[in-house]
DRENDRENLO-198177 format. One line per field, with one value per residue (C-alpha): residue in one letter; residue number from 1; x, y, z. Coordinates in pm, 1 decimal, padded with zeros to 6 digits, m for minus. Example, Ala and Ser with C-alpha at 12.3 -4.5 7.8 and 13.67 -1.06 7.14 Angstrom:
2
residu = A,S
num = 1,2
east = 01230.0,01367.0
north = m00450.0,m00106.0
up = 00780.0,00714.0
# end
This chain:
440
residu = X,X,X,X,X,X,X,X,X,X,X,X,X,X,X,X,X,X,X,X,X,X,X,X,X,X,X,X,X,X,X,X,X,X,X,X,X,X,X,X,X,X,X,X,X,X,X,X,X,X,X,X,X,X,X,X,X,X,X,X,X,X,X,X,X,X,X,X,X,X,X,X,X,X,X,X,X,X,X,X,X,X,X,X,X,X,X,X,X,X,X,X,X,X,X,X,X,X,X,X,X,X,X,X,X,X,X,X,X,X,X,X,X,X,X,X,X,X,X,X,X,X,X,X,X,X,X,X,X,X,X,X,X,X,X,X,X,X,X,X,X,X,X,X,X,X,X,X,X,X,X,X,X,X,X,X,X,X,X,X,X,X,X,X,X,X,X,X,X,X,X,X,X,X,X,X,X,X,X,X,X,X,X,X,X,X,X,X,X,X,X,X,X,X,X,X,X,X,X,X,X,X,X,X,X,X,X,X,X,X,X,X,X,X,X,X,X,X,X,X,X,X,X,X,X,X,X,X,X,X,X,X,X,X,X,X,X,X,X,X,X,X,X,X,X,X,X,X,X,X,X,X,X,X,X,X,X,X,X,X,X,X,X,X,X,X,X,X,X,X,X,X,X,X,X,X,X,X,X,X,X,X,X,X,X,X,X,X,X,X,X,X,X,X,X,X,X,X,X,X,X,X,X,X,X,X,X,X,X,X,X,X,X,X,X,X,X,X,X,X,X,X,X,X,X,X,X,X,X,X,X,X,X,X,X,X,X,X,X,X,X,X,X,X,X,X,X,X,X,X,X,X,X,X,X,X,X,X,X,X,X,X,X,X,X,X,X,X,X,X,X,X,X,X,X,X,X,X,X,X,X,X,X,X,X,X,X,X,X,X,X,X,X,X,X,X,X,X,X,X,X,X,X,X,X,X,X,X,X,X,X,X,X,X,X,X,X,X,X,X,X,X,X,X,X,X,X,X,X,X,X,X,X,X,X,X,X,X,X,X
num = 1,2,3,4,5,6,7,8,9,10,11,12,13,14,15,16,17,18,19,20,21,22,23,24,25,26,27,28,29,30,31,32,33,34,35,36,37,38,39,40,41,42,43,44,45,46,47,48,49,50,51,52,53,54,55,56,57,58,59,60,61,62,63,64,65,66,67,68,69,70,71,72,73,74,75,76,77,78,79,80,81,82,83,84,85,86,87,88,89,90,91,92,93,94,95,96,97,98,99,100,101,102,103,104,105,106,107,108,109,110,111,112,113,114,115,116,117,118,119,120,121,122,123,124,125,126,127,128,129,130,131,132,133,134,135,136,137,138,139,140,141,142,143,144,145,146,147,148,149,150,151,152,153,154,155,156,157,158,159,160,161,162,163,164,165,166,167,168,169,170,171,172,173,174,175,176,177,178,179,180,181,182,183,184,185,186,187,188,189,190,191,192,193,194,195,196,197,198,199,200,201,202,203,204,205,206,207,208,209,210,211,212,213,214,215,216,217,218,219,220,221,222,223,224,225,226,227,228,229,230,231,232,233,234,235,236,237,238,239,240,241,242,243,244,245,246,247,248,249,250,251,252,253,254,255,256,257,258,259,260,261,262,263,264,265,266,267,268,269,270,271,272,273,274,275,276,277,278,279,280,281,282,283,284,285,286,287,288,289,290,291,292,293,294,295,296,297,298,299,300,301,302,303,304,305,306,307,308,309,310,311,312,313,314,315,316,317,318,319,320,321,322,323,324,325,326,327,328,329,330,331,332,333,334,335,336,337,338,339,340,341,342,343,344,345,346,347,348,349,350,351,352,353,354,355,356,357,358,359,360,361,362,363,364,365,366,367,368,369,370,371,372,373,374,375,376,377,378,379,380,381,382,383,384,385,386,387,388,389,390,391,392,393,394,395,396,397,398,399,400,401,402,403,404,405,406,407,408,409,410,411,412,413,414,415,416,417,418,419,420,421,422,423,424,425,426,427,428,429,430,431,432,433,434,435,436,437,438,439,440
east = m04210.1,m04067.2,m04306.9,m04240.4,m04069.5,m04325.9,m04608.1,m04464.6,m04128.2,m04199.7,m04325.7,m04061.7,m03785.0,m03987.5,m03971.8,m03647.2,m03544.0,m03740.7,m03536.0,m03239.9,m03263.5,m03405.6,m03045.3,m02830.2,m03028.9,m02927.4,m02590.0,m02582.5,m02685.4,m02466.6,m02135.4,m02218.0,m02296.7,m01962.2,m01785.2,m02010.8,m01999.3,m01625.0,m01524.2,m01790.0,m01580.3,m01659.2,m01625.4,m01923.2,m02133.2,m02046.5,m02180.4,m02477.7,m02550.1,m02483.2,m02778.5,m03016.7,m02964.5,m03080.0,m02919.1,m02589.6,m02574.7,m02679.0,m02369.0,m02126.2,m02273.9,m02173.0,m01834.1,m01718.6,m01676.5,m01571.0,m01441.4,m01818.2,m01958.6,m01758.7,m01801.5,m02212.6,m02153.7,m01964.3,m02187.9,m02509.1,m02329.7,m02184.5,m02523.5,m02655.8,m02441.0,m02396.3,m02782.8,m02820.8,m02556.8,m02716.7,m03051.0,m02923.5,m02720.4,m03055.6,m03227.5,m02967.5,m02939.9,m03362.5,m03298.1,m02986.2,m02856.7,m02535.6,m02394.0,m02619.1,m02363.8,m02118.0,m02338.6,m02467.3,m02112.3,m02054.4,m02378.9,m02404.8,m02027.8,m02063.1,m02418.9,m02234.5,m01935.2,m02127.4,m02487.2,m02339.8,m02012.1,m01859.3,m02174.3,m02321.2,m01929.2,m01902.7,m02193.5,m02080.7,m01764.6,m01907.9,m02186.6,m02042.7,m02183.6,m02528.4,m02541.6,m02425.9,m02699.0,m02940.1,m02844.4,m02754.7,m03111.5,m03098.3,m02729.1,m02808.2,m03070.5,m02831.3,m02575.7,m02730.3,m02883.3,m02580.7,m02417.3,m02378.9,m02269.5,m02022.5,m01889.9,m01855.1,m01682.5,m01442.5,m01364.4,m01276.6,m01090.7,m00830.8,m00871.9,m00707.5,m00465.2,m00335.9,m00308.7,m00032.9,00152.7,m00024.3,m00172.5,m00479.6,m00512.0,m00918.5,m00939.4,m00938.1,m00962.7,m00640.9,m00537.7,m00742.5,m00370.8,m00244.7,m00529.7,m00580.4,m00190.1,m00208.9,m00493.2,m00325.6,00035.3,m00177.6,m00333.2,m00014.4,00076.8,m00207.0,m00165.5,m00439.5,m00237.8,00069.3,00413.4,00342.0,00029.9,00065.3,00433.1,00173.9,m00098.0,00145.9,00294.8,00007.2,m00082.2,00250.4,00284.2,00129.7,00392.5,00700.3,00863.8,00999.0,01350.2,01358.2,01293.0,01468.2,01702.7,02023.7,02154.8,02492.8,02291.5,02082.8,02131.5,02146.5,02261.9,02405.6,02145.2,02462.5,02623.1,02608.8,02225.1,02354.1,02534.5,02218.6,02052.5,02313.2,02287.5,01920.0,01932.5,02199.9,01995.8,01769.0,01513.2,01202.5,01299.9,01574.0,01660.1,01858.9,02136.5,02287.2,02626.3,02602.5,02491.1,02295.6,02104.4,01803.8,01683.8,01445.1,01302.9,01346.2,01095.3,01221.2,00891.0,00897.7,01214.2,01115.8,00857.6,01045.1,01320.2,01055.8,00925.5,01316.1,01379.8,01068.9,01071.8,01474.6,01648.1,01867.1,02140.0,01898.4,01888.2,02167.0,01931.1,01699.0,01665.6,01609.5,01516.2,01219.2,01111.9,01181.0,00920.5,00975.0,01121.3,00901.4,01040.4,00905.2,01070.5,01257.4,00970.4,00707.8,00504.0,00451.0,00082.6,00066.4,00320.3,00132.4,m00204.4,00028.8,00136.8,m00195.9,m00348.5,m00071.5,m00010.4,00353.6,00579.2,00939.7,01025.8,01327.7,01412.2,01562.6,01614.0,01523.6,01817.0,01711.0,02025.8,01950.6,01883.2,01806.8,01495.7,01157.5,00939.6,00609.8,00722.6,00960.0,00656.9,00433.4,00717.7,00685.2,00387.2,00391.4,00777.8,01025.7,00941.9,01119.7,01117.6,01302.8,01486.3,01610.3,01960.2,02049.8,02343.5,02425.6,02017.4,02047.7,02067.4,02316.1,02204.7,02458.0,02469.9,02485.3,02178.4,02367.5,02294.9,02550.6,02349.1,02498.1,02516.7,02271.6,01942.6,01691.4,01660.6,01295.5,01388.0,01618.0,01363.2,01099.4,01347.7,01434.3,01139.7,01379.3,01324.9,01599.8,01544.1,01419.9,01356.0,01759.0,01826.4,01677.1,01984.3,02163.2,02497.4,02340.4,02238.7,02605.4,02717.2,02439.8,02554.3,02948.1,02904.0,03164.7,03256.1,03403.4,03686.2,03622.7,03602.9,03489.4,03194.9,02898.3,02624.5,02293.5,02045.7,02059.6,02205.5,02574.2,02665.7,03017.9,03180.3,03266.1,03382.9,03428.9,03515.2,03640.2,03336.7,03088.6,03009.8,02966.6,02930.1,02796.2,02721.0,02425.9,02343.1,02043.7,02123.6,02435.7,02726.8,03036.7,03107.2,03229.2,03033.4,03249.2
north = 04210.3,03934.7,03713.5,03324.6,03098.3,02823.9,03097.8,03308.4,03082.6,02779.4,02700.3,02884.9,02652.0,02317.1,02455.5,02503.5,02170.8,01973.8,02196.9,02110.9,01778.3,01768.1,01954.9,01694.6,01420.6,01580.8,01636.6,01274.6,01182.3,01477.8,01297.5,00943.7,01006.7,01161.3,00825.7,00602.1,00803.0,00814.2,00484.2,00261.9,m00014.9,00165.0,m00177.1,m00289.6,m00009.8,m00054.4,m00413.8,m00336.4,m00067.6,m00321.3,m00490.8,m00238.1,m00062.7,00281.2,00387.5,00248.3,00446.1,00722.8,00673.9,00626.8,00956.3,01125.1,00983.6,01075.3,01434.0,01412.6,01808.5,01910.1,01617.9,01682.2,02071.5,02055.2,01791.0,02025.5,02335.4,02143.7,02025.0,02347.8,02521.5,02223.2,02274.1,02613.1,02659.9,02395.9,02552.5,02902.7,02770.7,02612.4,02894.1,03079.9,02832.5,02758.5,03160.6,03212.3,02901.1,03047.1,03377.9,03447.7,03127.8,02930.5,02979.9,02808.2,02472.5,02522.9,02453.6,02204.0,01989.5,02075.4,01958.3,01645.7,01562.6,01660.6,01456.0,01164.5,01124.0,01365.0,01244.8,00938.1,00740.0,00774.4,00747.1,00460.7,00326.9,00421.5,00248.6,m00091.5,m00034.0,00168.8,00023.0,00023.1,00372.2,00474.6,00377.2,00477.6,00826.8,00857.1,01012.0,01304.1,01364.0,01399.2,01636.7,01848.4,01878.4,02023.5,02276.0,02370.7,02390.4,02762.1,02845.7,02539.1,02683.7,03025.1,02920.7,02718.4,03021.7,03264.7,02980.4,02958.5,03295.7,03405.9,03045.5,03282.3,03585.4,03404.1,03243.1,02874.9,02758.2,02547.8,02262.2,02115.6,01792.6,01440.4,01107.1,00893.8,00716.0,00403.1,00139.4,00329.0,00333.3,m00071.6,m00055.7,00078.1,m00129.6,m00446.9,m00331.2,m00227.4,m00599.3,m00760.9,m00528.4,m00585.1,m01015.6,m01008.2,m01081.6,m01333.0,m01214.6,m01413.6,m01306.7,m00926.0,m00972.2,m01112.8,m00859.7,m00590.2,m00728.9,m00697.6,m00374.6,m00253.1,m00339.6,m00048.6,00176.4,m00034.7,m00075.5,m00402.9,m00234.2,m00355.8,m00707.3,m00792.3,m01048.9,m00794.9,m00862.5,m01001.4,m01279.9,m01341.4,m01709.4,m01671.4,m01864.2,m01755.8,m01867.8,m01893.7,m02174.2,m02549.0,m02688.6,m02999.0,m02731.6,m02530.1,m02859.2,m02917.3,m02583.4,m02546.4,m02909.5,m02790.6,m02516.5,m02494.1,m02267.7,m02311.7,m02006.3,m01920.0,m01598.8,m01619.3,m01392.0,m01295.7,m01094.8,m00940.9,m01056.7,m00734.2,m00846.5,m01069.5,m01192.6,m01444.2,m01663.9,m02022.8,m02241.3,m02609.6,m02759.6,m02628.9,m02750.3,m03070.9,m03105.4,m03020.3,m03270.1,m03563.5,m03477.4,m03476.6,m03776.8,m03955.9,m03849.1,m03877.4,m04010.8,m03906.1,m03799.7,m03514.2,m03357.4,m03113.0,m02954.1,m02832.3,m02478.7,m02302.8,m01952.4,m02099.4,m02274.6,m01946.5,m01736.4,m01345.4,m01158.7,m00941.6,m00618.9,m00409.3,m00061.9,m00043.3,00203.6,m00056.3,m00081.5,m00409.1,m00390.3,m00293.9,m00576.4,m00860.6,m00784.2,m00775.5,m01141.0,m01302.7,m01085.8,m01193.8,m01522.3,m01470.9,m01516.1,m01339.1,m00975.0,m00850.3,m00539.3,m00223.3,00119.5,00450.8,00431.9,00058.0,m00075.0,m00454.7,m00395.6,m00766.7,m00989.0,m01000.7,m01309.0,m01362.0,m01554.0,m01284.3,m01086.0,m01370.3,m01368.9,m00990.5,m01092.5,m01475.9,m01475.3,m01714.2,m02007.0,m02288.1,m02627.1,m02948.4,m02748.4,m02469.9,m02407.4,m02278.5,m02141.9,m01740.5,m01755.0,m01860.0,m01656.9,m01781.6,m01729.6,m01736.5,m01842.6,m01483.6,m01375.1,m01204.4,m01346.5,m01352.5,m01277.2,m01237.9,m00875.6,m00893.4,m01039.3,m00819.3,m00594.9,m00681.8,m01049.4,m01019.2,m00796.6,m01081.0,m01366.2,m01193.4,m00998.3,m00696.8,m00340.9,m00222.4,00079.8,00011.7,00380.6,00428.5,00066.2,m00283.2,m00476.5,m00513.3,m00420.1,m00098.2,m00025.2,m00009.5,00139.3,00423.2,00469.9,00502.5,00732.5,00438.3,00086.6,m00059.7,m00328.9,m00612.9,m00640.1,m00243.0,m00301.9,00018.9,00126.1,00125.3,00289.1,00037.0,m00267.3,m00352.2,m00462.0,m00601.3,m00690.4,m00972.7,m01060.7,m00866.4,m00909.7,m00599.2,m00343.6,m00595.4,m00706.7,m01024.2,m01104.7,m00916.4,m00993.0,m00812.4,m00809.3,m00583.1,m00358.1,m00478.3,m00282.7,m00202.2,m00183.0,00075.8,00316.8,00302.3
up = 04610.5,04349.0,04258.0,04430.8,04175.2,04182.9,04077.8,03780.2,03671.9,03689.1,03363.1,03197.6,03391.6,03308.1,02949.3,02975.0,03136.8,02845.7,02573.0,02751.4,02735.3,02393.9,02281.8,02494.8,02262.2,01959.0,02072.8,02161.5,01804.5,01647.5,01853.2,01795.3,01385.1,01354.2,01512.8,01263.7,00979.3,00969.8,01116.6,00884.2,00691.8,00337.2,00195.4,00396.5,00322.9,m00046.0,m00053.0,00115.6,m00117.8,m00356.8,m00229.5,m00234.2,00106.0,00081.2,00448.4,00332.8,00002.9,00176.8,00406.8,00111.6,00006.8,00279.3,00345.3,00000.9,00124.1,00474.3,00478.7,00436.4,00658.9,00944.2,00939.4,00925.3,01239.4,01411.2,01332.0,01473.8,01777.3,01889.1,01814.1,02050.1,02299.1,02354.4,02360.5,02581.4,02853.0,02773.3,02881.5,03193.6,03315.9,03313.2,03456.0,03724.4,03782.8,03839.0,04111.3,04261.8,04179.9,04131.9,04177.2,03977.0,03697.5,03864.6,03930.8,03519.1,03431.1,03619.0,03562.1,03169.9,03179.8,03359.1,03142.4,02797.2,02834.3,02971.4,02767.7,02449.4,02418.2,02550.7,02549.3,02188.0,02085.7,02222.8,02077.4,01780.5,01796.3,01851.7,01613.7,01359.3,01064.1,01191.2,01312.0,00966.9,00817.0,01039.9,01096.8,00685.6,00641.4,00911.6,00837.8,00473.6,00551.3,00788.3,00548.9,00287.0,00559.5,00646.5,00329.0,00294.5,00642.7,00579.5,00275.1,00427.6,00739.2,00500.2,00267.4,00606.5,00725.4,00449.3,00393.1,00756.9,00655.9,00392.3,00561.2,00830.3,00511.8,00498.0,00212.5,00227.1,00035.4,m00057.9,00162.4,m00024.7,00098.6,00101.5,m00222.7,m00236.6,m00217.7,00080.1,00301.2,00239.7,00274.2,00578.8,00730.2,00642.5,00831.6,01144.4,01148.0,01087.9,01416.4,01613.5,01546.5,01335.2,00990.5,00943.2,00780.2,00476.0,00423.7,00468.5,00193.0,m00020.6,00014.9,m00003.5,m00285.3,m00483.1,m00406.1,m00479.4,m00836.3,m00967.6,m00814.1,m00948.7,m01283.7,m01450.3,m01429.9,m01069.9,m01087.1,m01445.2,m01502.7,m01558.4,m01917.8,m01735.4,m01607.5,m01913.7,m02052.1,m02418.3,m02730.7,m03049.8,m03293.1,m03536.3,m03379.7,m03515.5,m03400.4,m03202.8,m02973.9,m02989.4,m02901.0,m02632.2,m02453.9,m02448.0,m02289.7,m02016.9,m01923.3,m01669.1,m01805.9,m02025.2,m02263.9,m02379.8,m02577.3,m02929.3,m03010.5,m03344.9,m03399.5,m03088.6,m02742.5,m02725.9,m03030.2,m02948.4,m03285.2,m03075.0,m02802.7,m02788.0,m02581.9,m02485.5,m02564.1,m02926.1,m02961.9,m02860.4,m03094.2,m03367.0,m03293.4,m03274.9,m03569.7,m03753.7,m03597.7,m03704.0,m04003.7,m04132.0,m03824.1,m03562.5,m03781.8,m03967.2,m03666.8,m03792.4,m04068.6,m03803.8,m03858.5,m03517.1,m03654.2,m03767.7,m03422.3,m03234.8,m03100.8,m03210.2,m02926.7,m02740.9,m02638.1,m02329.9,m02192.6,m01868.6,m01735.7,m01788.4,m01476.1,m01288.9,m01317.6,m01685.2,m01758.0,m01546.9,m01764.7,m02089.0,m02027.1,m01941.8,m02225.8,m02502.8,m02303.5,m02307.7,m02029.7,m02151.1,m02231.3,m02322.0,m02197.7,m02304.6,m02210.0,m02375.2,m02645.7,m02739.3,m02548.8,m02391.9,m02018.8,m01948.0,m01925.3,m01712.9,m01696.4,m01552.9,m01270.4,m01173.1,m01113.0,m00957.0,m00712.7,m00632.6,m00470.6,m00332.7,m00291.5,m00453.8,m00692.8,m00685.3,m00891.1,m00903.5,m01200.6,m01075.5,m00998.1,m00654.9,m00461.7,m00514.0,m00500.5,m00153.3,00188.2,00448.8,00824.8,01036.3,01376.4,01496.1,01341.6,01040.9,00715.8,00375.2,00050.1,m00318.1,m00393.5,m00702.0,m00475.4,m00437.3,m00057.8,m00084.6,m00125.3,00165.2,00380.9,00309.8,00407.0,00702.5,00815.1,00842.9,00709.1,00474.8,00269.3,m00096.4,m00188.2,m00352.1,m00481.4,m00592.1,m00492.3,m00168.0,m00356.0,m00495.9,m00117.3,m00044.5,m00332.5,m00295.9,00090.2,m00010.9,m00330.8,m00444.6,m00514.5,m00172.3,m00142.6,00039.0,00423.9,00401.8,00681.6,00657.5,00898.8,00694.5,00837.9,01137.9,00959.1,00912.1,00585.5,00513.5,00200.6,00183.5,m00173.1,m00471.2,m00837.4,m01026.8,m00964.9,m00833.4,m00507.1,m00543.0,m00178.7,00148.2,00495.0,00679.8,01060.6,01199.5,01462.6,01601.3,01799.8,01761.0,01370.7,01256.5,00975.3,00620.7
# end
């Protein structure tokens, strides 16, 4: 006869019930480490590391290679688990035979997905941060134990990824200005960030992936003096103008020979005028008041050219293009305003700088303002990836110039022409989303 239960198995099932729940704790820790570990604000850890937090620089640690991280998590959880429900099927079949497995699945089921997963996750969630640093230590340690078996399983992994024609790549984390990118558009989504302040934000981080060529002054638009003409007229123009510097021209419009600032100009007529009267005003010799042009490349980056300014404490480049041909100018405010938005002061000069809303929610915009100026004004989303201008949008869309009243489908907005002069558009209307116009 079998020997009763209570006699012979009994302390093999109590020995089993304690491992059991032993491996549901370290699931439980296992599950809830992974939510911390990869859900920690980084930028938190960092400052607390900063501060002398061994737990939190252990976490950095670890997050730096999340490939390896996640695969040692998932190598001691499964082991966990799949002990655990080997143990209780046993268990569960000494008790009741044949259909003990039956109740082992269900029960380990139930007990994994409530004290192993969804609880310690949860946890985790709220407390990310915390747990982080606490687990850091033992996660540490079970990394580099499972290091080899890690590696191996990665190397089979892409090695059966080749075999069926896909080609692994190693895992990295997400470039640094696209993941805070990201974050800040899924705040301004969730409430959590106004318009103004994610364009700003954005702005900023955006710089380093732009070029000066998109936010110059085009050389059409430049306001420039021959240096050649009499100095009263000089003296006159500068004094109609509504900017602070002015570029110099000699022979040739395309040849900038230098950079007049108001305020030097100034100066030096005081001191004529002091000196020999208002009528000596004539000798002044403007060459020699002129700064010396400063010349930048159309491929400068945004970034690069924002440090150049406040390093050389200029605030004007002239810019060319690869074959030293004048492309137009780039100031410092012009970039400022890439990230806060437009500038104005009681001197500058409005009108084609201005958006027209309309009472039907369309809006009429020169042709030469920017589609991020517009997209900012607006809060719309017009593409930016094939033109800086709105004009060059259209232009770009109909593989030609357009005549007036042509109306185009954009991607979801209707643009119509609305004036032009020779091959510029000069003037365009834009509505988001509306029906009935037809696609040029």
């Amino acid at each position: 006869m079998d020997a009763p239960i209570g006699s012979t198995s009994f302390p093999l099932l109590a020995g089993a019930a304690i491992a059991i729940l032993f491996l549901l704790v370290c699931s439980a820790v296992f599950s809830g480490s992974e939510t911390a570990l990869t859900t920690a604000n980084r930028g938190k850890l960092h400052k607390r590391a900063e501060q002398g937090d061994p737990g939190a620089r252990r976490a950095l640690r670890l997050t730096k290679d999340k490939e390896r991280l996640i695969g040692a998590i998932l190598l001691g959880n499964n082991l966990v688990n799949i002990l655990a429900a080997s143990l209780a099927t046993m268990v569960f079949t000494v008790l009741l035979g044949e259909g003990g497995v039956a109740v082992a699945t269900v029960l380990m089921t139930a007990l994994v997905l409530i004290f192993s997963e969804v609880l310690p996750k949860t946890y985790a969630i709220t407390n990310a941060d915390v747990v982080a640093r606490r687990v850091s230590g033992f996660m540490t340690l079970v990394v580099r134990i499972a290091a080899p078996v890690v590696t191996l399983v990665q190397v089979m992994v892409r090695g059966i990824l080749r075999i069926v024609g896909v080609q692994a790549t190693d895992a990295h984390p997400f470039a640094a200005h696209e993941e805070i990118a990201g974050a800040i558009a899924l705040h301004h989504f969730e409430g959590a960030v106004e318009t103004a302040d994610r364009d700003r934000l954005l702005g900023a981080l955006d710089l380093a992936q732009r070029t000066v060529d998109e936010v110059i002054t085009h050389r059409r638009d430049v306001e420039a003096i021959d240096i050649d003409r009499r100095t009263s007229e000089i003296i006159a123009a500068v004094l109609a103008s509504g900017f602070t510097r002015i570029p110099l021209w000699q022979g040739s419009s395309d040849n900038i020979v230098g950079v007049l600032h108001t305020k030097d100009l100034a100066r030096a007529m005081h001191a004529v005028i002091e000196n020999n009267g208002a009528a000596a005003l004539e000798t002044l010799d403007i060459a020699s008041i002129a700064m010396k042009p400063y010349f930048i490349p159309d491929v400068t980056g945004l970034d690069d050219q924002l440090h150049a300014f406040i390093k050389n404490k200029n605030h004007l480049a002239i810019v060319i293009d690869e074959y030293g041909a004048l492309r137009g100018v780039v100031t410092l405010e012009d970039i400022l305003e890439e990230i806060v938005g437009n500038i104005s002061d009681e001197h500058d000069i409005g009108g084609d700088a201005m958006l027209e809303v309309e009472t039907d929610g369309s809006v009429a915009v020169p042709g030469s303002i920017s589609i991020r100026e517009v997209n900012r004004a607006m809060d719309w989303g017009l593409p930016e990836e094939d033109a800086v201008t709105v004009a060059g949008l259209v232009i770009d869309f109909a593989r030609r110039i357009p005549e007036a009243d042509e109306i185009f489908n954009v991607h979801g907005y209707e643009i119509e022409v609305l004036q032009r002069d020779q091959a510029r558009l000069t003037k365009l209307r834009v509505r988001k989303g509306a029906n009935g116009w037809r696609e040029g």
